[in-house]
Structures are given as structure tokens and as C-alpha cells.
C-alpha positions in Angstrom: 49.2 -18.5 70.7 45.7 -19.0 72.3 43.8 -15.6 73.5 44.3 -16.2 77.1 48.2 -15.8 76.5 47.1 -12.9 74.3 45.1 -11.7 76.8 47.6 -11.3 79.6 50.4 -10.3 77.4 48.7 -7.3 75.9 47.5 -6.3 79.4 51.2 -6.2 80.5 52.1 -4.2 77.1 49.5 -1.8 78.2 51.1 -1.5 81.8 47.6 -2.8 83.4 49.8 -5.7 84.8 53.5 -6.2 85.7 55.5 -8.8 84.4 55.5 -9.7 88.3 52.0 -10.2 87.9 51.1 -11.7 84.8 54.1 -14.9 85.6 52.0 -17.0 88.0 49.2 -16.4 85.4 50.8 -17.2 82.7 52.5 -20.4 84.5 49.0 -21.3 85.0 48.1 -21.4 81.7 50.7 -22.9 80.2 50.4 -25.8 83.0 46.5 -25.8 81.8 47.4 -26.9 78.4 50.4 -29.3 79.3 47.5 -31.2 80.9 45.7 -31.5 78.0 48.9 -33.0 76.1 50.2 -35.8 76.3 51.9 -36.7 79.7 55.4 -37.4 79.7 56.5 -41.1 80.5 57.9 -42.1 84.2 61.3 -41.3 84.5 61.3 -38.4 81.7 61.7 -35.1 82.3 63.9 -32.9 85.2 64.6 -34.6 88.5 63.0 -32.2 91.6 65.9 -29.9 92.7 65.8 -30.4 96.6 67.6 -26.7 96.8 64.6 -25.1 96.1 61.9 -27.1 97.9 61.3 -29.6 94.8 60.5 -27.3 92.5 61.6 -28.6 89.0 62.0 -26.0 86.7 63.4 -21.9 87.3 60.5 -19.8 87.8 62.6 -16.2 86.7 65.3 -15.3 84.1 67.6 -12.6 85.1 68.8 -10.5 82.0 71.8 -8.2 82.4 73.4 -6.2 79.7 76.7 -4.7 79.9 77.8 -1.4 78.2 81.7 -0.7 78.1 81.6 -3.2 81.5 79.1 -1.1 83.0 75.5 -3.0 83.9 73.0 -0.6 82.1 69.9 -2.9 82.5 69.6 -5.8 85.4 65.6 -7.5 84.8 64.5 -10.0 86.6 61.0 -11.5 85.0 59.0 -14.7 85.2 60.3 -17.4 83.1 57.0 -17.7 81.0 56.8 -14.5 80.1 60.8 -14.4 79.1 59.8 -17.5 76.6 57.5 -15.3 74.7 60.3 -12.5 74.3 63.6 -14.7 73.9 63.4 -14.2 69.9 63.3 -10.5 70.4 66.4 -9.9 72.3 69.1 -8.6 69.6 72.8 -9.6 68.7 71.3 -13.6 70.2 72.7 -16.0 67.2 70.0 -18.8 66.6 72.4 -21.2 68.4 72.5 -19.0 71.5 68.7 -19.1 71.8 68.3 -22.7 71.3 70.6 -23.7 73.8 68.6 -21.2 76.5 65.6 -23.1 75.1 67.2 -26.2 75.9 68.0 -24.7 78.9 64.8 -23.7 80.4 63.2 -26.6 79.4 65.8 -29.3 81.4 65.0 -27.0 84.4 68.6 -26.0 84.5 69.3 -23.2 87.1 72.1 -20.5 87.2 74.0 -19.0 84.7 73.2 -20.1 80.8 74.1 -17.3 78.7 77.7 -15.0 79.5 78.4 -13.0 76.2 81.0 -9.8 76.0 82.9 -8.4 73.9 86.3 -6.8 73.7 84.9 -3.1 74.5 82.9 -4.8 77.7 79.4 -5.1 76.5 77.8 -8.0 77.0 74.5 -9.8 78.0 74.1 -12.1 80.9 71.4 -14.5 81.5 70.8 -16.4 84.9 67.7 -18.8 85.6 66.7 -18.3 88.9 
């Protein structure tokens, strides 16, 4: 990870920026170092989504978890900060976060993760 991402992430652990706040920044950076990648050939890549103004990728991921069918957390963060803390969400199986990977990277939007389980807890992702 490079020590701008660092940077911003630690200030958001240390509550001198919301997640709110550090997502445009971290969007930023991570745009920054696309640009010095390779670009991607014509053609590859997601399409422009005309429902949101040709914007081609979701810019937040809602998270909802479910506890005996009642919602006991409902966060709505930037997408790129959401990234960085995918592998830390518990119970996710390995295939579970690489198809929200996948996901997030096509630019899908909506609902990509509905989980519950016999007693009514469950986890709920939506990219918004």
C-alpha cells in the first residue's frame, strides 16, 4: 500500500476524517496511480451507465447485517475505502469476496451479496 493510502486511512482510524471524507480522497488517489499504469485498450472495461449521469463504476457500498431478521448495522461508505476492508468482514467465504471483487470492478450496481441464515441473520451488500 503506498503512504498516501496509509496516510488517509490512519487518519480515518483516528476519527480526524470520516469515511465520507477520506472517499473522494482516496478515489483520487487510486485514479492517480491507474494513470501511471497501463491504460486499458478501446472497447475494455465497463460501458458509462446513463442512470447515473455516465458514471462507470459505484461510488458507495451499502453493508447491512441482519440479527434474528432484525437490521443491527446499515453503513453506507465509499467504495474505495470498502476495498481496503472487504477481507475483514467475517463469516465472507473466499468465493463470496471474489465475486464482490469482480463485482466492483465490472462497475456493477445494486445488490451483489444477500446472505441469511435459518435464524435470520444475514449480511447484505448493495453498490450504490
Amino acid at each position: 500500500m503506498e503512504p498516501a493510502m496509509e496516510r488517509v486511512l490512519r487518519l480515518v482510524a483516528e476519527g480526524r476524517l470520516t469515511a465520507e471524507e477520506a472517499g473522494p480522497i482516496l478515489d483520487a488517489i487510486g485514479s492517480a496511480d491507474r494513470r501511471r499504469g497501463a491504460a486499458a485498450p478501446a472497447g475494455e472495461g465497463p460501458a458509462p451507465d446513463p442512470s447515473t449521469g455516465g458514471e462507470t463504476n459505484p461510488r458507495y457500498a451499502r453493508i447491512e447485517v441482519r440479527d434474528g431478521g432484525k437490521r443491527v448495522v446499515d453503513l453506507r461508505i465509499p467504495v474505495s475505502l470498502g476495498r481496503f476492508a472487504l477481507g475483514r468482514i467475517p463469516g465472507l467465504s473466499t468465493d463470496q469476496l471474489g465475486e464482490i471483487e469482480q463485482a466492483i470492478a465490472s462497475g456493477a450496481r445494486g445488490p451483489i451479496l444477500d446472505v441469511e441464515d435459518a435464524d435470520g441473520d444475514g449480511v447484505r451488500i448493495v453498490l450504490e
